[in-house]
NULOPA-836363 format. One record per residue (C-alpha): residue in three letters; residue number from 0; x, y, z. Coordinates in steps of 0.5 Angstrom, whole numbers, plus 500, padded with zeros to 3 digits. Example, Ala and Ser with C-alpha at 12.3 -4.5 7.8 and 13.67 -1.06 7.14 Angstrom:
% residues 2
["ALA",0,[525,491,516]]
["SER",1,[527,498,514]]
% end
This chain:
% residues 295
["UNK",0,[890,752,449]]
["UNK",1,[886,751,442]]
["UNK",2,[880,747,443]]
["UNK",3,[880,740,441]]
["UNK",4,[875,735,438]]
["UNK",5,[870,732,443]]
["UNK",6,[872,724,441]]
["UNK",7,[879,722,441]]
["UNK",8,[883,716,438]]
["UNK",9,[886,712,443]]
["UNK",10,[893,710,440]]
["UNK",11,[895,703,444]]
["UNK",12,[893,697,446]]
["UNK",13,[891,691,441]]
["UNK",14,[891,697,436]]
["UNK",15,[899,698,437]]
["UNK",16,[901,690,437]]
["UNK",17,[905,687,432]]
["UNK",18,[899,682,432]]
["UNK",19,[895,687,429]]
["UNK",20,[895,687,422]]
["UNK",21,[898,695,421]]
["UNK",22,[894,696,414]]
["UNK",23,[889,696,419]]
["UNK",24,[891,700,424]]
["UNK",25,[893,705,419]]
["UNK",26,[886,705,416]]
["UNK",27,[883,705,423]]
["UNK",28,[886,712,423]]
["UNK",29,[885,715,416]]
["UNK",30,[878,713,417]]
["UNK",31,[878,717,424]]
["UNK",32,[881,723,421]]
["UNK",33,[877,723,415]]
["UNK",34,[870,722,419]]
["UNK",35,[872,729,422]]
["UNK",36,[877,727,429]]
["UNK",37,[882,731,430]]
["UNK",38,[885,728,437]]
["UNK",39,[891,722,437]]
["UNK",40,[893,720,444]]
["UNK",41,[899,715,445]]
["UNK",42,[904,714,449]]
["UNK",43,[912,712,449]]
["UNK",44,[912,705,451]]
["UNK",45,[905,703,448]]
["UNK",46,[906,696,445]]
["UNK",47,[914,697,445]]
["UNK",48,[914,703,441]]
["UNK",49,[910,700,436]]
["UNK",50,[904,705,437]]
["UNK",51,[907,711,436]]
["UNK",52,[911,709,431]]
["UNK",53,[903,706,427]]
["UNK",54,[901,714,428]]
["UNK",55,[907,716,424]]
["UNK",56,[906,713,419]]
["UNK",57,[898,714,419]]
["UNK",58,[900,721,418]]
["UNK",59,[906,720,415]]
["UNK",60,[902,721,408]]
["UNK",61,[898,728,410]]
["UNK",62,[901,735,408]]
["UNK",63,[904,740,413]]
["UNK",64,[897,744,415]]
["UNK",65,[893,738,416]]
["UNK",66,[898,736,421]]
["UNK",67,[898,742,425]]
["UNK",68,[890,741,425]]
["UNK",69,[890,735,429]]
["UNK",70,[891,735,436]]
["UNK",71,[898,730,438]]
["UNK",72,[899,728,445]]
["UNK",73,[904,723,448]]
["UNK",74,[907,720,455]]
["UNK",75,[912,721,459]]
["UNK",76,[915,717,466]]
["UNK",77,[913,710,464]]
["UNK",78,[919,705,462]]
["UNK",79,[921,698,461]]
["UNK",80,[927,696,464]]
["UNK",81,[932,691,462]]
["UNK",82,[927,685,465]]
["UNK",83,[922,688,461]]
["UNK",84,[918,690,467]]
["UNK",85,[915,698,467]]
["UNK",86,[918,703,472]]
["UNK",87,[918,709,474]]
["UNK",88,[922,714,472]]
["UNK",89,[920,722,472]]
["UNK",90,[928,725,471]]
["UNK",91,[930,730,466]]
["UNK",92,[934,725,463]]
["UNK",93,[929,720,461]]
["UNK",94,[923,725,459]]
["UNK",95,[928,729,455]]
["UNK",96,[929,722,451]]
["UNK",97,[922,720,451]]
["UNK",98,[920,727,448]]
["UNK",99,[925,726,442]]
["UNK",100,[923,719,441]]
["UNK",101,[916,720,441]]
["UNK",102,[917,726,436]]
["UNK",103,[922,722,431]]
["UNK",104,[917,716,431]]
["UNK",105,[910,720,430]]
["UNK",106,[913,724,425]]
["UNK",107,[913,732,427]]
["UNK",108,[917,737,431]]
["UNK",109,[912,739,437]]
["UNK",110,[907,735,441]]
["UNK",111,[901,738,442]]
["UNK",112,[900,736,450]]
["UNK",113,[905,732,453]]
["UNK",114,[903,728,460]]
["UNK",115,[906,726,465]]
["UNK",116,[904,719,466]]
["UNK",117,[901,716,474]]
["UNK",118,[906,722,477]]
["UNK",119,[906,721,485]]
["UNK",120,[907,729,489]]
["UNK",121,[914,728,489]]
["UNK",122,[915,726,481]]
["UNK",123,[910,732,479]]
["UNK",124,[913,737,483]]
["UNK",125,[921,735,480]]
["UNK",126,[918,734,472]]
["UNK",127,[915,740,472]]
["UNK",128,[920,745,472]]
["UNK",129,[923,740,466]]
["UNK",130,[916,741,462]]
["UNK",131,[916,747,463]]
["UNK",132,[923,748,459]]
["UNK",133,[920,743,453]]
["UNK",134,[914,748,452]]
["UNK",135,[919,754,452]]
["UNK",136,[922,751,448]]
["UNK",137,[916,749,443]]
["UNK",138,[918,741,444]]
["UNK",139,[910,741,447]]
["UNK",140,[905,745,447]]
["UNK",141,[900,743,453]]
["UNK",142,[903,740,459]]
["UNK",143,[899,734,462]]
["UNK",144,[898,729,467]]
["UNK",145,[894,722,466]]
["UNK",146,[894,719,473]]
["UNK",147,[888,717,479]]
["UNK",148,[886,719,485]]
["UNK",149,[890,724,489]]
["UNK",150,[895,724,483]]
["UNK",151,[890,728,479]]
["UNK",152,[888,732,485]]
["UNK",153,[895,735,485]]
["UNK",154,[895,736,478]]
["UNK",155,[888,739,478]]
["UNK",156,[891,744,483]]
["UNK",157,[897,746,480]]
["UNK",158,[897,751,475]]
["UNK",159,[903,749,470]]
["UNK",160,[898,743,468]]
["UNK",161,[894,745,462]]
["UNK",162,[890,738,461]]
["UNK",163,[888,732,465]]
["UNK",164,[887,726,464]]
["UNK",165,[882,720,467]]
["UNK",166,[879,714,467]]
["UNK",167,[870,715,467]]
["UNK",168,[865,711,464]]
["UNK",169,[858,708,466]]
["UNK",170,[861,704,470]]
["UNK",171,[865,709,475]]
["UNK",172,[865,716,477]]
["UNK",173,[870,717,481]]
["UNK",174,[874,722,478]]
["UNK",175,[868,727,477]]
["UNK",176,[869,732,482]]
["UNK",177,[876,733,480]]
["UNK",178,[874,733,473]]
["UNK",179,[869,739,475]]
["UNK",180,[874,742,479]]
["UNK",181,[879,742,473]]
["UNK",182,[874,746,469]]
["UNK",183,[873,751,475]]
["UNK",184,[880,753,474]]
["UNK",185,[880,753,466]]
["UNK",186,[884,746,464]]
["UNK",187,[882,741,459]]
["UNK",188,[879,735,461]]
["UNK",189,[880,728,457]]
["UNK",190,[876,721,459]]
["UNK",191,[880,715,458]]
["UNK",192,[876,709,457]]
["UNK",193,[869,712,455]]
["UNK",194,[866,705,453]]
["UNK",195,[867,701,460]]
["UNK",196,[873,697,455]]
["UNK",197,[866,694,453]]
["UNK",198,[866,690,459]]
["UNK",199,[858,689,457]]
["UNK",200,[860,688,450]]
["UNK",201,[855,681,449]]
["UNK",202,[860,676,448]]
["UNK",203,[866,678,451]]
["UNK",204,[867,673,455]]
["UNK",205,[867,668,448]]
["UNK",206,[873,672,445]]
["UNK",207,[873,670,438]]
["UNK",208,[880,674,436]]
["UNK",209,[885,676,438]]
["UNK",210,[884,683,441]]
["UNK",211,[876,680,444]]
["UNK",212,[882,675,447]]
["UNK",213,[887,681,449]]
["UNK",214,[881,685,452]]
["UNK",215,[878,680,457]]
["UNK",216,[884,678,459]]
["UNK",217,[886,685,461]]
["UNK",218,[879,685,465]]
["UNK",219,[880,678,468]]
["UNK",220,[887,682,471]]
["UNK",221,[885,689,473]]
["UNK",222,[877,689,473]]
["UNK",223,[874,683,475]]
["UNK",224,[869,688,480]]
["UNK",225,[867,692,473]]
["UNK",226,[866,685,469]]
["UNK",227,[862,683,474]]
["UNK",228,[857,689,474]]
["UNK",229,[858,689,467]]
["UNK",230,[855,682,465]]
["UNK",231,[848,684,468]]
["UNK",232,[846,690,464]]
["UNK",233,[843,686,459]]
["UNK",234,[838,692,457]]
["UNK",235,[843,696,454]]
["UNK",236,[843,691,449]]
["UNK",237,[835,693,449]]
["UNK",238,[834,700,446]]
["UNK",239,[831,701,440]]
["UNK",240,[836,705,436]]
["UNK",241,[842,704,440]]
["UNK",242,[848,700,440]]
["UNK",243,[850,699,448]]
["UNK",244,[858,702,446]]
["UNK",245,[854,708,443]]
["UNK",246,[849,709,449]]
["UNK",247,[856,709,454]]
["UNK",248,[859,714,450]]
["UNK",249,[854,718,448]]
["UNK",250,[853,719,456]]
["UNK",251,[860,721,457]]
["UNK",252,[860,726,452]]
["UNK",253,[854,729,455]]
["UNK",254,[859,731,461]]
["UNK",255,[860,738,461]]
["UNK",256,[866,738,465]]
["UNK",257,[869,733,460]]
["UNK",258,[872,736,453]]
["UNK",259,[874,730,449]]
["UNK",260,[873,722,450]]
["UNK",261,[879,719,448]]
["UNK",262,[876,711,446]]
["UNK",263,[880,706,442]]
["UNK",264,[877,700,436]]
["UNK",265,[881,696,432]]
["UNK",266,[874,695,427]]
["UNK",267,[872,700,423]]
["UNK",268,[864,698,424]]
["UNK",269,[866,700,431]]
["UNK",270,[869,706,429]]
["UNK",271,[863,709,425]]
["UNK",272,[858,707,430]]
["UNK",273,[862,710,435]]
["UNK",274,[863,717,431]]
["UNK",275,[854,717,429]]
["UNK",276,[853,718,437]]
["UNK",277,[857,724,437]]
["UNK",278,[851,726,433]]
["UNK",279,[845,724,437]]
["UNK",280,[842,726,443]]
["UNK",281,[841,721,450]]
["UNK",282,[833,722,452]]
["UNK",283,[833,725,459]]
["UNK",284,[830,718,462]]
["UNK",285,[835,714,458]]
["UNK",286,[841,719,462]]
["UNK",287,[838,718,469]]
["UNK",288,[838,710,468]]
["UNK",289,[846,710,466]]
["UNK",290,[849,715,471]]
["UNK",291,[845,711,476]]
["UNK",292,[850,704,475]]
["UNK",293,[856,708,478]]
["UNK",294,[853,709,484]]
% end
């Protein structure tokens, strides 16, 4: 596998809505990639399709070789059923239908890295064979997995699987030894949620739009325990020179079982602060004092 950027553009989330404004969505993505990302990573049933129907149209203006020189990812496994509630659903059927929409709709005749989205043992072990198929067939090019815990071990372990892809921030380290392990054995690491979701962020809990809404409420769903850690960091707001999301990301980056961050913004501002820390070293003493708040 050719390498890939250090920081990815996350396609999905508010960016994906149809609240938000698809002008500057589409913006938020030429900016990414003339600011030297190379990386998008979506998924199938991201925002009802909208978030990989968005990038389509985001590269829709690129020639032929600049397409080639992005790396384009997309899911595979998760699904909404007739009642609107998402499923699980790993057969050939549903993979095959999933690959051929996300190709029709991003506009390109291969994804660069397909994963298999929170596969079980079972579910690992029947796709394979299928994705397997689809890179002989130069549909994808990289098979991946993007899960947690124990389904990451497996992957980990299997040698079919050329990418993982799982949660780390400042706030958790839980996969850490399987990321190390995965780079033991040659596979490409990418970290979601680089930036804790910027449950830190001062003012998050007074939402002034309706991503800052979209955002706390997912965090009041599903990581009520991370808020509550988060709201406490006060002195990441303190050190001179740096924005907190920049010291959260430029930690991450600084991991060398990690290849790509894979983060999201819907502000320009964001996006530029963000890519500026790629270009930074964290002081040692700096590095220390945030790799001690997962612990």
């Amino acid at each position: 596998m050719s390498d890939i950027s250090r920081l990815g553009f996350g396609c999905s989330g508010p960016w994906g809505m149809r609240w938000f404004d698809e002008t500057r969505a589409i913006g938020l993505i030429r900016t990414a990639i003339n600011s030297g990302i190379t990386q998008f990573d979506t998924g199938s049933f991201y925002c009802d399709g909208e978030a990989e129907r968005r990038l389509g149209l985001a590269l829709s203006d690129l020639e032929a070789n600049e397409k080639e020189a992005l790396t384009i990812s997309s899911k595979t496994g998760t699904r909404k059923n007739t009642r609107g509630k998402l499923v699980k659903d790993f057969s050939e059927e549903a993979m095959r239908h999933d690959l051929e929409t996300s190709l029709q709709r991003i506009g390109v005749c291969r994804l660069d890295i397909l994963y298999l989205h929170g596969p079980d043992d079972d579910s690992l072990q029947k796709a394979l064979p299928v994705l397997v198929g689809f890179k002989q067939q130069g549909l994808i090019g990289n098979i991946g997995v993007c899960g947690v815990g124990r389904g990451l071990e497996v992957a980990t372990n299997t040698p079919e699987v050329d990418v993982i892809m799982g949660t780390f921030n400042i706030l958790t380290h839980r996969h850490q030894e399987t990321f190390r392990n995965a780079k033991q054995q040659g596979k490409k690491v990418v970290s979601i949620a680089p930036l804790a979701q910027g449950l830190y962020r001062q003012g998050f809990l007074q939402p002034r739009s309706l991503p800052d809404l979209w955002y706390l409420a997912r965090a009041m769903v599903k990581n009520r325990t991370e808020l509550r850690r988060a709201r406490s960091l006060k002195w990441l707001h303190e050190i001179e020179g740096w924005k907190a999301s920049q010291l959260a990301l430029r930690f991450v980056l600084d991991q060398t079982d990690i290849d790509t961050a894979m983060m999201t913004t819907t502000r320009p501002e964001h996006l530029i602060l963000n890519i500026a820390a790629t270009e930074r070293n964290l002081p040692e003493m700096l590095s220390a004092k945030l790799a001690a708040l997962a612990k």
